[in-house]
C-alpha positions in Angstrom: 71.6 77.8 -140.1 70.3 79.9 -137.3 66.8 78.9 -135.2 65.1 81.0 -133.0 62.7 78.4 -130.6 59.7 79.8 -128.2 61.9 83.3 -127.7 59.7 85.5 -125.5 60.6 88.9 -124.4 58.4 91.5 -122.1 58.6 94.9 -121.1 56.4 94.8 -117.8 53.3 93.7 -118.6 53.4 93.9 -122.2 54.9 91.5 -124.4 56.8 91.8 -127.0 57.5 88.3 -128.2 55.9 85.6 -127.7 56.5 82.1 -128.3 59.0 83.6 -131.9 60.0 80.4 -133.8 61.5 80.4 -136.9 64.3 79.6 -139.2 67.0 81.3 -140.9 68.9 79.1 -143.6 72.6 79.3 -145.0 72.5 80.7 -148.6 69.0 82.0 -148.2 67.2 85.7 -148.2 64.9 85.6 -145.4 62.3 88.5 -145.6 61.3 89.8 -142.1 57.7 92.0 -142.4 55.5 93.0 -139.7 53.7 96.3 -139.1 55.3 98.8 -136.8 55.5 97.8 -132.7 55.3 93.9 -134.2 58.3 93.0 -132.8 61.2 92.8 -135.6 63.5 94.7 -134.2 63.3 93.1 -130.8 63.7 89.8 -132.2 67.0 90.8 -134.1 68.6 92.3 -131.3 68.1 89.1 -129.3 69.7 87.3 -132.1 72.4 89.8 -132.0 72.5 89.4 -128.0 71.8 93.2 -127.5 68.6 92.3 -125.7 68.6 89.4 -123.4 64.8 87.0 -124.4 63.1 86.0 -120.9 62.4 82.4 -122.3 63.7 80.2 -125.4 66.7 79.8 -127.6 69.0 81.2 -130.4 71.1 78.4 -132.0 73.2 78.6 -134.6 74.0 75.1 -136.1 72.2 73.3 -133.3 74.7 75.1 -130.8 73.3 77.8 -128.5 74.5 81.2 -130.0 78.0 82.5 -127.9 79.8 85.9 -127.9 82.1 84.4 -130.0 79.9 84.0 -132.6 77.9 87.0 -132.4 81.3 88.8 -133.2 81.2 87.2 -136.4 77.7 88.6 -137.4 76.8 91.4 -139.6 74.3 93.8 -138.2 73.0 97.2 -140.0 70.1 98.6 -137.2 67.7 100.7 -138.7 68.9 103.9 -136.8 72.3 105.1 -138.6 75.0 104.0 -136.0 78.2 105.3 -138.2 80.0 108.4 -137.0 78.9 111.1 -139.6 82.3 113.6 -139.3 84.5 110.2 -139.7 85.7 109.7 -143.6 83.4 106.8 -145.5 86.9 104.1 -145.9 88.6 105.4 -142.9 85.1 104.3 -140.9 85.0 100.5 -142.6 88.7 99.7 -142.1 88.5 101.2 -138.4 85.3 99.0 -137.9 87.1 95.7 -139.9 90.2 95.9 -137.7 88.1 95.8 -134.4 87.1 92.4 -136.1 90.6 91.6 -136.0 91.1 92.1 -139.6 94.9 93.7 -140.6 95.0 96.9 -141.8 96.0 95.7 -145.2 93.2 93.0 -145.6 90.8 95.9 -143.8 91.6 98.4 -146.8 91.2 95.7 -149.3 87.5 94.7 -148.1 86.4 98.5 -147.4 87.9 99.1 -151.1 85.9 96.6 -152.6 82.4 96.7 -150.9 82.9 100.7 -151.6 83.4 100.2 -155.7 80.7 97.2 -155.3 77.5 100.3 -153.8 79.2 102.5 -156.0 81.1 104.8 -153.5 84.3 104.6 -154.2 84.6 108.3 -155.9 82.9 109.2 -151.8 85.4 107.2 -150.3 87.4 110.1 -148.6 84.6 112.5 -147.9 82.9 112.6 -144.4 79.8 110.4 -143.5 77.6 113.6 -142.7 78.5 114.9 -146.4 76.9 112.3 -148.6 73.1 111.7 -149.5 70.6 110.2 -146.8 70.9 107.3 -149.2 74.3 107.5 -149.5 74.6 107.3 -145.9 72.3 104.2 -146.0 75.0 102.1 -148.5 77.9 103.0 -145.9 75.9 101.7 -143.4 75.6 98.1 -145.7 79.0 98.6 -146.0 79.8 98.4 -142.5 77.4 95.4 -142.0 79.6 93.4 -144.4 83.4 95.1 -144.4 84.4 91.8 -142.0 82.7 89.0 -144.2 80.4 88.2 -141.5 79.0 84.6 -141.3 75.6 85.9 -140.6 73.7 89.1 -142.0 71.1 90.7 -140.3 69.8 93.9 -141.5 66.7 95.7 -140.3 65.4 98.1 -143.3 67.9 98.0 -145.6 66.2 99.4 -148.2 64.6 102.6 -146.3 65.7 105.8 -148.2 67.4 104.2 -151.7 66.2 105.2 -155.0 65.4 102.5 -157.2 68.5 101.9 -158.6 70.0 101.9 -155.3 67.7 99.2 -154.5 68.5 97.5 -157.1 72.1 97.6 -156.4 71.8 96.6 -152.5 69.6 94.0 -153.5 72.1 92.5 -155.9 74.8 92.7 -153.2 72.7 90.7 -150.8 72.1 87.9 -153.2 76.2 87.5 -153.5 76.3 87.0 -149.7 73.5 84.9 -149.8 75.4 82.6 -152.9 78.0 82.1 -150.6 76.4 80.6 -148.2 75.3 83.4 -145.4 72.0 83.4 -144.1 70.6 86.5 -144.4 67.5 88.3 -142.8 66.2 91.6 -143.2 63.3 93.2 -142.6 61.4 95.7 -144.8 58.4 97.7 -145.2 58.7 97.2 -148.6 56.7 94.6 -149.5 57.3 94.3 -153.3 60.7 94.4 -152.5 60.8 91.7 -150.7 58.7 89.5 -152.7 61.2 90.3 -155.4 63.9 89.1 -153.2 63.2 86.9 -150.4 63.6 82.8 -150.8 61.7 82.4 -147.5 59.6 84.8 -145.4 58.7 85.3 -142.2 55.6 87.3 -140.8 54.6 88.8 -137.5 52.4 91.0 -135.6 51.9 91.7 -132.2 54.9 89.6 -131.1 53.9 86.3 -132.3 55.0 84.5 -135.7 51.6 84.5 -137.7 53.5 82.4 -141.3 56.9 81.4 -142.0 58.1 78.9 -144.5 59.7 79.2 -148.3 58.0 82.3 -150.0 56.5 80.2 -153.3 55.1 77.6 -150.4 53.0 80.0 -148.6 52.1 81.8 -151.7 50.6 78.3 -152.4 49.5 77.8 -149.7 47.5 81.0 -149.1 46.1 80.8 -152.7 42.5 81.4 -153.3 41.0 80.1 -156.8 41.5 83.3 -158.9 42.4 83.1 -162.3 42.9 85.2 -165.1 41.4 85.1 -168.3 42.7 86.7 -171.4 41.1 87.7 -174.4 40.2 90.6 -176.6 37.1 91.9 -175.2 36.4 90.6 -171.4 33.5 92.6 -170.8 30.5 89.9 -171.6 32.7 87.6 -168.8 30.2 89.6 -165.6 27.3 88.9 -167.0 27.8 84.9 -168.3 28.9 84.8 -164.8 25.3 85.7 -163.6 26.5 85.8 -160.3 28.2 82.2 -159.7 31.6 83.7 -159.3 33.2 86.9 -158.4 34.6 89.2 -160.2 38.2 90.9 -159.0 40.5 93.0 -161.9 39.7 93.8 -165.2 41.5 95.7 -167.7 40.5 95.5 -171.7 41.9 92.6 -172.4 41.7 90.4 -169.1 39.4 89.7 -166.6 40.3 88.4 -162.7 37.4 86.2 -161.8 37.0 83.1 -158.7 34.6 80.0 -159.2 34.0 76.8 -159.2 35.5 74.5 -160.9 32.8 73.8 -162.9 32.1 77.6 -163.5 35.0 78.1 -164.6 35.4 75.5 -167.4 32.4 76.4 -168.7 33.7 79.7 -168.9 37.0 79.3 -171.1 35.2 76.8 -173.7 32.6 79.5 -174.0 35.8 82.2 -174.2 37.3 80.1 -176.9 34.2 79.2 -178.8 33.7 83.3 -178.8 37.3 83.9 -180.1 41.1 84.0 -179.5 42.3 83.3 -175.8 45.4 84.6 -175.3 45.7 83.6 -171.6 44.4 81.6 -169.1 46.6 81.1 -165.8 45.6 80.8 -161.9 46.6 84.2 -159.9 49.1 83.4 -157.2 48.4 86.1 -154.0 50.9 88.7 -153.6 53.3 89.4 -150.8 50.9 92.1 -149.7 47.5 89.8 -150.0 49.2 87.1 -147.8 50.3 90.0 -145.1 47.0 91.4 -145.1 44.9 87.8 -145.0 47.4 86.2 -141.8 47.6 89.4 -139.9 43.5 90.2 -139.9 
């Protein structure tokens, strides 16, 4: 488990972090969202030591993160750091074996991750040759080619198709199931809900929610709910103005009231005919961003 405490970072007079606090837990997808300037990718390079924080502390199991450590964390920077005339396997072995891996257990991981984001048939080609989202998996690839014991990965996602997506996203839950804490930031929003067990938000350098992602969803929850039945449309006018109306389609209506509104509402549905649904709308990843950062 890593935990960031009061990290602050400035540049001159402006800063960049303030007071950052949060926690990254073994096994877990931390999602990382903040608009641009926020301060994401300042925080993960003081995890990764690349920047020095003016105040606070990285730990890593209670222990104050060393260099030795560090060298056994997975970074992928959002800039493309591989070197593009270098041959896709010949790149991940070179980068495993300045982990201290042997050549033959260095081919064996690049060999795998390569067949696991489905480049093995790019394997022997130059970096430069393949696909902007080719590119991106090698870059994945390099993050993990020494099994690191921590993953941090700042916008994995930026320039994969869907099913590319899908397949990173399915690559990141195995290191997550055993047992690496992972973070990653995104711009992607529904990708992340999709993916992160905990989140993490922030703008303008300080933390603005953090905590497990079906806590704060919770937690952030307003009293919407969803009723379902064949023809919604009589549903604004019962209201009569105690409650407001949010989505409707033709066979559901978003609506928020009372309590009382509202139970007066679903025996009137059912008295009218068949209700097919009736649930309270948890806030999406996107509603929660918008409401905590103003």
């Amino acid at each position: 488990m890593l935990v960031l405490d009061g990290v602050t970072k400035s540049y001159g007079e402006r800063r960049a972090l303030d007071d950052v606090g949060f926690t990254i837990e073994a096994g877990r997808l931390t999602g990382f969202v903040g608009g641009n300037g926020a301060g994401k990718t300042t925080t993960m390079r003081i995890i990764l030591g690349v920047l020095a924080a003016d105040s606070g502390s990285v730990l890593i199991d209670g222990i104050p993160v060393s260099a030795a450590a560090r060298r056994r964390f997975g970074y992928m920077p959002e800039e493309r750091g591989l070197y593009p005339k270098m041959r896709v396997r010949e790149q991940l072995v070179y980068l495993a074996r300045l982990h201290g891996w042997t050549a033959a257990a260095a081919g064996r991981s690049a060999d795998g991750l390569l067949e696991q984001l489905e480049l093995g048939a790019r394997a022997d080609d130059p970096l430069e040759s393949l696909s902007l989202g080719n590119q991106q998996r090698a870059q994945i690839a390099a993050a993990l080619v020494h099994q690191p014991d921590l993953l941090v990965l700042d916008e994995p996602f930026s320039g994969l198709d869907v099913m590319a997506v899908d397949l990173v996203q399915n690559v990141l839950k195995e290191q997550a199931a055993r047992g690496v804490p992972v973070l990653f930031s995104s711009h992607q929003l529904d990708v992340v809900e999709r993916l992160c067990d905990d989140l993490v938000i922030i703008a303008g350098g300080q933390i603005r929610a953090a905590g497990r992602r079906d806590e704060l969803r919770a937690q952030y929850a307003r009293r919407v709910w969803e009723l379902g039945v064949d023809d919604p449309d009589w549903v604004p006018g019962w209201l009569d103005g105690r409650g407001t109306v949010g989505a409707t389609t033709d066979t559901s209506v978003q609506l928020e009231a009372p309590d009382d509104v509202r139970r007066d509402l679903l025996a009137t549905a059912i008295a009218r005919g068949p209700v097919h649904s009736w649930r309270h709308v948890q806030p999406s990843l996107a509603e929660i961003f918008r409401e905590v950062v103003g």
